[in-house]
N, C-alpha and C positions, 0 to 999 in steps of 0.2 A: 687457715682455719685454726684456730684456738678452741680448748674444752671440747673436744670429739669425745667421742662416743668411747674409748678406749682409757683404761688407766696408764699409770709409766710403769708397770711391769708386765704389760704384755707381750706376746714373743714379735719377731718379724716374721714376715713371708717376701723371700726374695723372688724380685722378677727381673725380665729382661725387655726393654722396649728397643722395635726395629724403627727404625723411620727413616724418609730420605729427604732432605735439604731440597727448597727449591733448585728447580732445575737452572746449572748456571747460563743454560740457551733456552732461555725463555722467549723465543721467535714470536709469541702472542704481541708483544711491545715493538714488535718491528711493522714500520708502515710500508716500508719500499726495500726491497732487495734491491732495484738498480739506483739507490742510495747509498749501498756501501754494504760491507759484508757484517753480518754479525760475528759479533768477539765474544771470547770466550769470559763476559763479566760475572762475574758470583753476587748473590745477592748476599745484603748484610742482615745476616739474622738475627740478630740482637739490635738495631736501629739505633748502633752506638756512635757509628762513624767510623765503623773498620773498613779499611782500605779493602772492596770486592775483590780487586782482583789478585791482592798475596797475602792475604789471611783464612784461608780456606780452614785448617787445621785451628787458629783461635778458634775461629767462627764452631767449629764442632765441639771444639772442647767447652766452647760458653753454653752450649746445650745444657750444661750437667748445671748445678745451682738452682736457682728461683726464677728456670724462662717457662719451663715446660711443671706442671702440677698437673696428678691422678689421684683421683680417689673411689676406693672401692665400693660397691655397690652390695648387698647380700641378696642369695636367691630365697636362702631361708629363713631369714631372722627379717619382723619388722619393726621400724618406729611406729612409734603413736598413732600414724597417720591411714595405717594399712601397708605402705612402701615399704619398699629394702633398707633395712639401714647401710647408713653412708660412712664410711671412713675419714679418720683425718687425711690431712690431703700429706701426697709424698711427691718429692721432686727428684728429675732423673738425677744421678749420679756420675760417675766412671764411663769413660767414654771408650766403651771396647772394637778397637780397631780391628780383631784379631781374628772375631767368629767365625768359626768355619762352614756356617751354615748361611753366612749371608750373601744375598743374590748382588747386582749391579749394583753401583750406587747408593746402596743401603749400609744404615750407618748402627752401630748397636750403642745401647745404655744400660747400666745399670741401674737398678730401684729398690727401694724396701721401703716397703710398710708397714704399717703395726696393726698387731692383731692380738686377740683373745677368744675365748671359744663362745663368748658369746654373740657374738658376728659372724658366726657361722661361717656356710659357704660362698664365695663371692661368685656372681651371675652376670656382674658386669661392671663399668668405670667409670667414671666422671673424667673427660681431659680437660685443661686450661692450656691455652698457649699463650703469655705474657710477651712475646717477642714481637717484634715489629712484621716480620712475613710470617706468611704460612708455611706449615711443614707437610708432609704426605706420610701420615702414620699405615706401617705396613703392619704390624704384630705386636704383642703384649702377651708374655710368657709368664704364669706365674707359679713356682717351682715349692715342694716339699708344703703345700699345703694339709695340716695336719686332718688325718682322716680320708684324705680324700688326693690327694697325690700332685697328679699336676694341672693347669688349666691353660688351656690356652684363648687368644682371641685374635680372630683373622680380622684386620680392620679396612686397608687398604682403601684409607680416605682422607682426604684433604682436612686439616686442622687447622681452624682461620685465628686472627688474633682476636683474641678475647675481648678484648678492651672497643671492639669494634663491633664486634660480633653479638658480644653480649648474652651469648647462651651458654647451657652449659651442652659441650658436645659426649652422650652417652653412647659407649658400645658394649655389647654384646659377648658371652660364652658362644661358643662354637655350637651348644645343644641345640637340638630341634625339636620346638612344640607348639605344638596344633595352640589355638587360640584356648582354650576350654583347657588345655594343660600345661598353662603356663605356670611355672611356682607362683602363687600371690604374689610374694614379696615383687616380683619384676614385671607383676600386669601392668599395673596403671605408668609406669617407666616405658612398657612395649606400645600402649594405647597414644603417649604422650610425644615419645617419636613420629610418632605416624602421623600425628597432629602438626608437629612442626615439617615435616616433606609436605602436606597437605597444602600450607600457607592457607591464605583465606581468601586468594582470588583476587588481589588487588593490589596495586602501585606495580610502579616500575620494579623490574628484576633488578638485585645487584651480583656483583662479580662473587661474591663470596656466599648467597643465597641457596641454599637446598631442596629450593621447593620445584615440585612437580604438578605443572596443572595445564590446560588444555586451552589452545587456539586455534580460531582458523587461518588457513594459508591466506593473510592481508598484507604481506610486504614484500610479496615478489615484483611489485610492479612499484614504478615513480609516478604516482600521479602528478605530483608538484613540477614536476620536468619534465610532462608531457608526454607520459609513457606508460601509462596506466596497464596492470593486468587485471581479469577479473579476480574477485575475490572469493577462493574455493574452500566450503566448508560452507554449511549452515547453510541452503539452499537447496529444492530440489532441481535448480537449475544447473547447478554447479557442485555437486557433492563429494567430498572428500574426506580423508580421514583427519583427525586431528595432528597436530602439532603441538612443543611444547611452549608456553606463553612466556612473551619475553616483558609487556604491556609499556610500549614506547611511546612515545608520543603520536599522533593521528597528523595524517597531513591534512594541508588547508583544503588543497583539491577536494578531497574524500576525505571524511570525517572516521569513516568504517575503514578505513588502511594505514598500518604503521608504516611511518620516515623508514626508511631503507637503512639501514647503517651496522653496527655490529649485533651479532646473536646472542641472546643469553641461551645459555647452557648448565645446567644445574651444576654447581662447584666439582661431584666425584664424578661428570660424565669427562669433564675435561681434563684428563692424566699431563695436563701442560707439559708436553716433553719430556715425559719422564721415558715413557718406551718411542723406540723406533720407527714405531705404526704411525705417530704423531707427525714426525716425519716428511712422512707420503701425502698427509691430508693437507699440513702446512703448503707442499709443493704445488696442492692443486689452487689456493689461495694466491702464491706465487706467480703462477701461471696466469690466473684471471688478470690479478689486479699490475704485473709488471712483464710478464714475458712477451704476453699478448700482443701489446701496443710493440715492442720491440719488434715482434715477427713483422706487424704488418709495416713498421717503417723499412724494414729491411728487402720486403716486398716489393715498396715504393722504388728503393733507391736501386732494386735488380731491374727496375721495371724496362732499360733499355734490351736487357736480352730476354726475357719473358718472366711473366704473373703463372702462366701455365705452363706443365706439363706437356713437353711435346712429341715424347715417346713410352712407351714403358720399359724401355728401358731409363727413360729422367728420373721414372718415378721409385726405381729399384737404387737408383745413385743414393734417393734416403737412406738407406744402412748401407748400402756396398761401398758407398765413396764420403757421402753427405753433401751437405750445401755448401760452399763456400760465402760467406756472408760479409758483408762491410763491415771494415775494421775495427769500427766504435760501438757495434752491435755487441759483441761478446762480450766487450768491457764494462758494460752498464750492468751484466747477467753475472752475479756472486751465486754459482752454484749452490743448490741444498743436494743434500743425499738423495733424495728423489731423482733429481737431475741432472747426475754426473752420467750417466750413459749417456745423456742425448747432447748435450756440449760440451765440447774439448775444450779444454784448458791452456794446450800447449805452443800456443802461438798461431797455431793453423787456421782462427778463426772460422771453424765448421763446424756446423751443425747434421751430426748422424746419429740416426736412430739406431733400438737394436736390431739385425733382422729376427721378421715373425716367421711362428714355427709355420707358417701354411705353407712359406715359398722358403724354407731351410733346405727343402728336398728337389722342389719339381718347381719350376720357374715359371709352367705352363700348366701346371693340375687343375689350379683355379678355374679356367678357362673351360675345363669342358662339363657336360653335363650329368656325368655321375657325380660331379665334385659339388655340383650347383645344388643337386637332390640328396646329396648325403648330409651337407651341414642343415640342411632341415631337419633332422634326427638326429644331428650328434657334433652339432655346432654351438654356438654362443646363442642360441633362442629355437632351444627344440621344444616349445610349448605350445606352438601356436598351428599347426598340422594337425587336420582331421581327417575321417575316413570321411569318404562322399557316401552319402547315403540317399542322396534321388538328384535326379539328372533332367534339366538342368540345375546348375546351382542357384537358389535364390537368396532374399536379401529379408532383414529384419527392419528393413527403415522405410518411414513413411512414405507410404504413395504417393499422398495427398502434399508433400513436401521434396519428394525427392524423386517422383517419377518411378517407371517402373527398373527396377534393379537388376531384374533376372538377368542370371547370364546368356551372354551371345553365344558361346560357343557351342559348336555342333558336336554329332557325334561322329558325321563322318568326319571332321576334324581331327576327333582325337584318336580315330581306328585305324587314321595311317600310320600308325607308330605303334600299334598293339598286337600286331604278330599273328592278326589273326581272330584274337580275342575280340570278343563285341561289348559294348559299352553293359549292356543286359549281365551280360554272363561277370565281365568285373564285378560290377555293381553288386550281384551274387554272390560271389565270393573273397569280396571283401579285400579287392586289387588296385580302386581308386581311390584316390585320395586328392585334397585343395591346401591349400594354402590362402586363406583369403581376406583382404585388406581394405576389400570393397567398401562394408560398413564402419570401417576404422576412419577413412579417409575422404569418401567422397563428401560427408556435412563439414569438410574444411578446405574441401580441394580447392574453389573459387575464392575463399581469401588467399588461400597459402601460394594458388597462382596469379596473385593480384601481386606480392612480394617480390623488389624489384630482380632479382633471377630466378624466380623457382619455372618450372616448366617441369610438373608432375602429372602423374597417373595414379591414379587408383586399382589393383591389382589384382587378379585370381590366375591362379597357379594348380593345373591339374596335373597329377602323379600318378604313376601308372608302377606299381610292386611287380618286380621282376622275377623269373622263374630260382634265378639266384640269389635275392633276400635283399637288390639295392632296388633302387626308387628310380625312375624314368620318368625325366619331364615330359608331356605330348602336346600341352599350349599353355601361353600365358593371355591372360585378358586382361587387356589396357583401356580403361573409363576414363572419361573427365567429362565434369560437365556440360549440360547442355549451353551454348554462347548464350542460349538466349532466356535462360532460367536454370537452376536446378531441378524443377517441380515438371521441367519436360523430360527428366531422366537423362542418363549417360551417353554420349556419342564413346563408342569403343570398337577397339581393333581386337586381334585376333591373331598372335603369332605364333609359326608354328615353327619347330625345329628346323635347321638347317647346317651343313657343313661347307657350303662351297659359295664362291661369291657374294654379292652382296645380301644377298637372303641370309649368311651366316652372321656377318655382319649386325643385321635387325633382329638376329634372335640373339645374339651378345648384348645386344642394347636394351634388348625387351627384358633379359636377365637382371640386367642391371638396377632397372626401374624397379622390378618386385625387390633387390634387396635394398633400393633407397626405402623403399614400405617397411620392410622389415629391419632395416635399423634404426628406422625411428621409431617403429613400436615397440621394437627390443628396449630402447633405451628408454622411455616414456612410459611404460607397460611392463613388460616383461620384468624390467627390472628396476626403475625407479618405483613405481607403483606396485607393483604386486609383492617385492620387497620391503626397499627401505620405509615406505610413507604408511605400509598397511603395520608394520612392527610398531612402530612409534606410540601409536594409545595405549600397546600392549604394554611398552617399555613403562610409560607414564604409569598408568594403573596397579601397575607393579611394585613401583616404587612408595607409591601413594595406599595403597591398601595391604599390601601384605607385609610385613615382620621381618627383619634378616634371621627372626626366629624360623620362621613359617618353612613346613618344607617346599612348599610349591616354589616360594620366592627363593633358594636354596636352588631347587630345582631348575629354573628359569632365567633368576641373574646371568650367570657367563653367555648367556646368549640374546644381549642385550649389551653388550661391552661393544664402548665405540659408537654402536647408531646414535643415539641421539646427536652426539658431536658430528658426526660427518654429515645428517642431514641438516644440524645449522649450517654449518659449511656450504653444505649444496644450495640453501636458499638465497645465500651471498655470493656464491660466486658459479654457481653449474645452471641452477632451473631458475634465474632471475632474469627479469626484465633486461635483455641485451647479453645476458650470460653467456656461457660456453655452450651449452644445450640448443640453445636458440640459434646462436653464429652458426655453428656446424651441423645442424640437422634438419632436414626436411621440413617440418612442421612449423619450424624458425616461432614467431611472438607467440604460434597457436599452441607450441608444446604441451604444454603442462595443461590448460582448458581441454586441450582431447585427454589426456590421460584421464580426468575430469568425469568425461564423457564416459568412456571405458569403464572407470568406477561402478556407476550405476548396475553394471553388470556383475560387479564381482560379488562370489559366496568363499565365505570363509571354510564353511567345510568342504569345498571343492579344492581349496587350496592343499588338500592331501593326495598324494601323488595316485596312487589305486582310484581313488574319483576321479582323478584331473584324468588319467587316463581313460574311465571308460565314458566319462561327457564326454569326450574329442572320439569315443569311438576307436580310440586305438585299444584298447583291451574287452572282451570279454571277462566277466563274472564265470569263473570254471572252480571249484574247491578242489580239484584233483592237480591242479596245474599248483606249480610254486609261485605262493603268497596271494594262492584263491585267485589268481588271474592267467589267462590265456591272452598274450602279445599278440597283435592281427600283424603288425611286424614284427617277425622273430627276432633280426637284427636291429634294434631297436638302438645304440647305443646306451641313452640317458635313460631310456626307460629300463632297463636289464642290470642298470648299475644301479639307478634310483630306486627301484624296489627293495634291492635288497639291504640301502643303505635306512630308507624308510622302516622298515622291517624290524631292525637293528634299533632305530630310534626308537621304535613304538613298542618294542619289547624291552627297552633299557626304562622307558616310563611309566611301564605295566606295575612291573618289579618295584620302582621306587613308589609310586605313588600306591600302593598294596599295602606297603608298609605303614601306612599312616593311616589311609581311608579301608579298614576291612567292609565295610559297607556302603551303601548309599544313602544312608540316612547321617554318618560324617560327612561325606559332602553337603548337604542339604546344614547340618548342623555347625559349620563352618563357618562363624562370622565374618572373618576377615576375606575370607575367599568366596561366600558369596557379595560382598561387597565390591570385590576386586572385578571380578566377571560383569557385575550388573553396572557397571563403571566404565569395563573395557567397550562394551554393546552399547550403553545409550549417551554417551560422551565422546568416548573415545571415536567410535564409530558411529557416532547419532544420526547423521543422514541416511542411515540403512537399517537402523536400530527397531526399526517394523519389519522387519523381514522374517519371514517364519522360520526360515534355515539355520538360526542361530540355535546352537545348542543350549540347553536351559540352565544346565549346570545341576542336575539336579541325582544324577548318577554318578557312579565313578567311571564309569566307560567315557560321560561326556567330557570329565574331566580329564581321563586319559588321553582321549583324541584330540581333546584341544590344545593341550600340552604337548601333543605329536606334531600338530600343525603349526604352534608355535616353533618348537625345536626345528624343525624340517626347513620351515621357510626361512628360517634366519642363519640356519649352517648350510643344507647340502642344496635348498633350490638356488641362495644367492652365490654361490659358489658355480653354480650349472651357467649362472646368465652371467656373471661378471669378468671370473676369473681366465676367459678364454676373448674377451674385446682385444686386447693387444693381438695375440697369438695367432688370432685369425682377421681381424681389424686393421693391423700395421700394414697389412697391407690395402691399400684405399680400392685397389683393381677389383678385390674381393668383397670390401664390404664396402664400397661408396654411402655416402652419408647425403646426398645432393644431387637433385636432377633438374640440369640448368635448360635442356634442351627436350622439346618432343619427339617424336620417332621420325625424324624428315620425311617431307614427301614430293614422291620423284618429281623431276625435273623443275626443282630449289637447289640454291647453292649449295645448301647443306648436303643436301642427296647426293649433289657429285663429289665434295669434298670428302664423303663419306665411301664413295665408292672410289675415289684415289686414295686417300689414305683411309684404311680405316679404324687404325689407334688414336689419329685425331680426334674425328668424329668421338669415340667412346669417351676420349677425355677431355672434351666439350661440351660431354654431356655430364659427368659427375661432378665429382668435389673436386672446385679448383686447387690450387696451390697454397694458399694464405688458410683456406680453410681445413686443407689437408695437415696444416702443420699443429693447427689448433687441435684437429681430432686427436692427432696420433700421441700429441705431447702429452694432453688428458688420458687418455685409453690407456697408454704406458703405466702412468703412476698408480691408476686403478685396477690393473692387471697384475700388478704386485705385492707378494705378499714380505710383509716386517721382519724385521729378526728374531721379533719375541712374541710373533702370535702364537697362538693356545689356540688347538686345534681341535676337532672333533672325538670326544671319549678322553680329553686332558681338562684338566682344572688348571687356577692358577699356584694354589698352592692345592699339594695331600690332605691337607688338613682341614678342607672346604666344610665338615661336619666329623661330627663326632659318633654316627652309627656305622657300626661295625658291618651292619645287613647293606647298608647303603653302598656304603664301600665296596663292599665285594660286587654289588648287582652293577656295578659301575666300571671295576677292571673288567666282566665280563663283556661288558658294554666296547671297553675300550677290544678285548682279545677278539671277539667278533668284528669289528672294524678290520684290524691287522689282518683278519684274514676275508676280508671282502677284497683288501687290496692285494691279494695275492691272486685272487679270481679275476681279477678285473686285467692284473697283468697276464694273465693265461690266455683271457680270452682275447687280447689285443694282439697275442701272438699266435693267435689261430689264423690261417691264412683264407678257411674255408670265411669267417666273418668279415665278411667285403667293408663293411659301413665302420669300422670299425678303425678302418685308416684309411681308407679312399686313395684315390689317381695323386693326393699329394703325399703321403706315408706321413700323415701325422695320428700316431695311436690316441685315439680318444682318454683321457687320462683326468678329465674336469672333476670327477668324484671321488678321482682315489685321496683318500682321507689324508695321508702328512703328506710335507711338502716342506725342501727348502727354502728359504729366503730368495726371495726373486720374483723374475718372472718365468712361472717354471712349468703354466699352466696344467698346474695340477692344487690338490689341499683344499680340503674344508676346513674352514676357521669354524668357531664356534658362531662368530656371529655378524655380523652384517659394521664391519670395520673401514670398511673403503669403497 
């Protein structure tokens, strides 16, 4: 730029830009791992033809010159036009190796531009990147500004090449203001970004694209290859939350469903390898598309001594010993960092996993039934337990289509195991409790046992609250359709506890069946849905409506870091047609259509912990008890930690959003933020978007709660359902994923095989071999947390804003966490709290807030990353 706004005797203003060079393992360009390993090649940043891989140091130094141009922006001075005026442009400088403040990978430059006082205060930048690749601009310091001292700008977003790109990429002061108090000069600049994330709803996505806009789930399935799934969203048959649009091309089958193939993802969701985290998701992409097929030829080629598991002690050989596998197996497999626990390297060609913490301690805990009724409250899916509140238990689904539903079970059934206590007097005070799967599963039982091995049940599971604070199973109830219709209602058994012979045997097995229910509801439910897929319209609308000015968007970003990427991820390679969800789980092609179903049901503001609890009837409304609730289980594990992690959230949000909204008539007056809401509700969420449960937005309190439910669900509930699948899942005895067999009936072969052996039998009836390796190898990678996650009550950088109030209502935010995790380790070591570590001593630890690197089942991330 020539003739800027500036004369030649105005001063400079020196700054400092951070940035990080593409990453030189850019794994996105790799199609096949057992193609060969990735090398460590550098890209050439300048597009001159320097040699990648031994000019790393030119390559930085050609930074400084005419690759990279800025120019300032004023918050208070404008042009003609009403806008900020723009400065001449300045190019990096000095290429400072030395900083002492620079993180990983991050490279510094020097800059100076020219200034006069009539340019006032600068409020934001203009970048160019004239280079052949993109760069990842982390910061922009700029130092000794006259009057006004220093500025800085947190940017931590991908910088496309210009010449391709063809926009101008503007950012942001660190200040925070509401839409109505933005300086002039930087409106129509705040209004205009938001226009460009918006896009306009049309063409194909590209790779270097910014925009954030809405689809429905139309590419999980191949129609063209004979494999169609429904298509969820936009129907009240099939309702679902939105996704981000990628707009692909339509296959020929179906006009309404996009070709399968890669996801777009908005250019700053996808950190390309920059951090660690990226990593782990890469490995689950690994897994789909090359380990997979490995596993099961390796299957194939054991297949002289067994496909199954034929002890459990075979199945403890996975971490104790490993599998020894054909020789040409391992060589095809170029380890990622995800992947080096579970395949050796060093000759031995075996495959072992880590051991999970459930059998670290007790080889047999798993097995009995305090261990069976404790991870119902303080395992990998303690959400779905309620209190019985009339007897029998009955059902919400059509008569007229499903028969009568009510449960079989009696009550002298369940009084042999009650000590006394009658079904009346429980009932009363609030001593039984279900578990129940009935309505989850039976409108899919008849296909999903149409699937050439499934042999399932549909499930109910009554609990009986012990005089000492743990849970006691007394039956489970086993449904599946009627042979000769569903609309005659369920044929079902009735099992009831047993220790000895083969009676103990059928209530092992009958165990097992409820947690095939509940791992695929966990995983379908609990936590891909009520999770990752309901965040996603939040994430979008966020981006699309609010400001990096805006505090709410301030507020709300870091916990929104990673989802979008991992749920493209998941649609390629976890919840797709023939995916890892489908292989290894119960539900198999019907997965993701029930989750679907489940939908229908879900409220947003239930999704706060204090509601979710007293819908399920496990809390009372008490204002005297702490956080105004009274637990109907005292030992609760995740509800006793969840509270007061909740508590913590919704008091750290009270304080921030105070700051800005003194009243309810700022919310109401809040352009960008009632845009933002009225976006998340009837787009985001539009197949539910009638629902009266929606808050209006029209208070600060609805504001506040939604921003609690936000925060919550995206840190401490996906952390409750995620981070504990390995730790309790590695082991398959405990969490089976498959139920290949039904309850034999006597005098069948099965029955005697079951009453000779009766470890066979159990492991004839779950997850076989090939599919146990597929579980465990996913579960792994997703049970672990990065080396550089940001954790609950951390930012990624201090300097996320510039108020000082904020700040402080935020280490307070952080000192309160630090000392929930001090509670949380007291009460694990209270020995009177039974649930707390059960028959196998693993201390419940899923919400204590930091966490090392690993699998270490424990840590709340900030946000829904893996």
């Amino acid at each position: 730029m020539t003739g800027g706004i500036f004369g030649r005797k105005g001063q400079k203003i020196k700054g400092t830009v951070v940035l990080m060079p593409k990453n030189v393992l850019d794994f996105n360009a790799i199609t096949s791992v057992g193609k060969g390993s990735a090398k460590d090649t550098a890209t050439d940043f300048l597009g001159k033809g320097l040699d990648a891989l031994g000019h790393a140091v030119d390559a930085l130094t050609a930074f400084a010159g005419h690759s990279i141009s800025l120019q300032l922006i004023s918050a208070t001075q404008t042009d003609g036009s009403g806008k900020g005026k723009v400065g001449n442009e300045a190019y990096l400088e000095k290429h400072l190796p030395t900083l002492p403040t620079l993180g990983a990978r991050q490279e510094a430059f020097d800059i100076n531009f020219e200034w006069d006082a009539s340019f006032g205060i600068p409020g934001a930048f203009y970048i160019k990147n004239f280079m052949t690749d993109e760069f990842f601009l982390v910061s922009v310091k700029l130092e000794d500004i006259p009057n006004h001292g220093t500025i800085e700008f947190v940017c931590n977003s991908w910088v496309y090449n210009f010449r391709s790109y063809k926009k101008n990429r503007i950012f942001f002061v660190n200040d925070t203001y509401l839409p109505s108090a933005t300086p002039a000069p930087l409106l129509k600049y705040r209004k205009e970004e938001l226009e460009v994330l918006r896009g306009d709803g049309t063409g194909k996505r590209k790779d270097f694209d910014r925009i954030y806009d809405y689809d429905v789930y139309n590419d999980l399935g191949n129609p063209d290859g004979g494999d169609p799934r429904p298509i969820l969203g936009g129907s009240s048959i099939y309702p679902y939350p939105r996704r981000v649009r990628t707009g692909r091309e339509r296959t020929r089958t179906d006009p309404n469903s996009e070709k399968p193939g890669e996801v777009y993802v908005p250019r700053d969701e996808n950190f390309g390898h920059l951090k660690s985290s990226d990593f782990l998701t890469y490995g689950i992409k690994s897994l789909s598309h090359d380990v997979i097929p490995l596993f099961k030829s390796a299957i194939f080629q054991l297949r002289v001594t067994s496909s199954e598991f034929e002890s459990f002690e075979d199945v403890r050989s996975l971490y104790e010993g490993g599998i020894k596998l054909p020789t040409d197996i391992l060589s095809q497999i170029s380890p990622l960092p995800a992947l080096k626990e579970i395949f050796r390297t060093d000759g031995e060609n075996v495959l072992q996993f880590p051991p999970p913490h459930v059998a670290k301690v007790s080889k047999s805990g798993w097995m009995t039934d305090e261990e069976f009724a404790r991870e119902v409250i303080a395992g990998v899916n303690p959400n779905v337990i309620r209190r019985l509140q009339e007897f029998p238990p009955k059902s919400t689904l059509d008569p007229t289509l499903y028969g009568d539903q009510t449960s079989t079970i009696t009550k002298e059934q369940l009084e042999i195991n009650m000590g006394g206590v009658t079904v009346e007097e429980a009932l009363s005070t609030q001593r039984l409790f279900i578990l129940d799967y009935q309505d989850a599963f039976i409108p899919y039982l008849t296909r999903i046992n149409s699937l050439p091995t499934a042999k399932a049940y549909a499930t109910r599971t009554i609990l009986f609250l012990k005089d000492d604070g743990t849970l006691k199973p007394l039956a489970i109830e086993l449904s599946k359709p009627h042979p000769d219709g569903d609309n005659l209602g369920p044929e079902s058994i009735v099992v009831l506890p047993a220790t000895e012979g083969v009676d103990s045997t059928i209530w092992l097995l009958a165990k097992a069946h409820v947690i095939v229910n509940d791992s695929g509801y966990h995983q379908l439910v609990s936590h891909w849905l009520n999770t990752h897929a309901v965040m996603e319209p939040f994430a979008i609308a966020t981006n699309r409506h609010l400001s990096v000015l805006h505090p709410i968007y301030k507020l709300l970003y870091p916990h929104y870091r990673d989802t979008i990427n991992i749920n493209g991820l998941a649609r390629q390679s976890l919840i797709n047609a023939d995916g890892i969800i489908e292989k290894s789980f119960l539900p198999g092609k019907y997965s993701i259509e029930m989750s679907s179903s489940v939908y229908k049901n879900w409220v947003f503001t239930d999704q706060a912990l204090p509601a979710d609890l007293v819908k399920r009837g496990l809390a009372i409304e008490d204002p005297s008890a702490p956080h105004g609730l009274r637990l109907v289980i005292e030992d609760y594990p995740y509800a006793v930690d969840g509270l007061e992690i909740w508590d913590a959230i919704k008091t750290w949000v009270h304080e921030y959003v105070s700051l800005y909204y003194p009243t309810d008539a700022a919310v109401q007056q809040d352009t960008e933020l009632q845009a933002w809401w009225k976006e998340a509700v009837e787009k985001g969420h539009g197949d539910l978007k009638e629902k009266p449960w929606w808050p209006k937005m029209q208070t600060t309190e609805d504001l506040i709660q939604s921003c609690s439910i936000i925060v919550w669900t995206a840190s401490a509930l996906h952390a409750a359902v995620n981070f504990g699948q390995y730790p309790y899942g590695g082991l398959i005895l405990n969490r089976p994923t498959l139920a290949r067999r039904f309850i034999p009936a006597e005098g069948t072969p099965e029955y005697d095989e079951m009453v000779k052996n009766p470890q066979k039998a159990y492991l004839r009836t779950i997850t076989p071999k090939f599919e146990t390796l597929i579980d465990l190898s996913v579960i792994e990678i997703l049970s672990r947390h990065a080396s550089d996650e940001i954790y609950l009550g951390e930012r990624e950088t201090p300097n996320w804003t510039t108020d000082k109030k904020a700040l402080e209502a935020f280490k307070r935010f952080g000192s309160k966490l630090t000392g929930i995790e001090g509670k949380i380790n007291a009460r694990n070591s209270d020995p009177s709290l039974r649930n707390r570590t059960g028959p196998v001593q693993l201390p419940y630890t899923l919400l204590h807030r930091s966490s090392e690197e690993g699998l270490t089942f424990k840590g709340i991330p900030n946000s829904i990353s893996i």
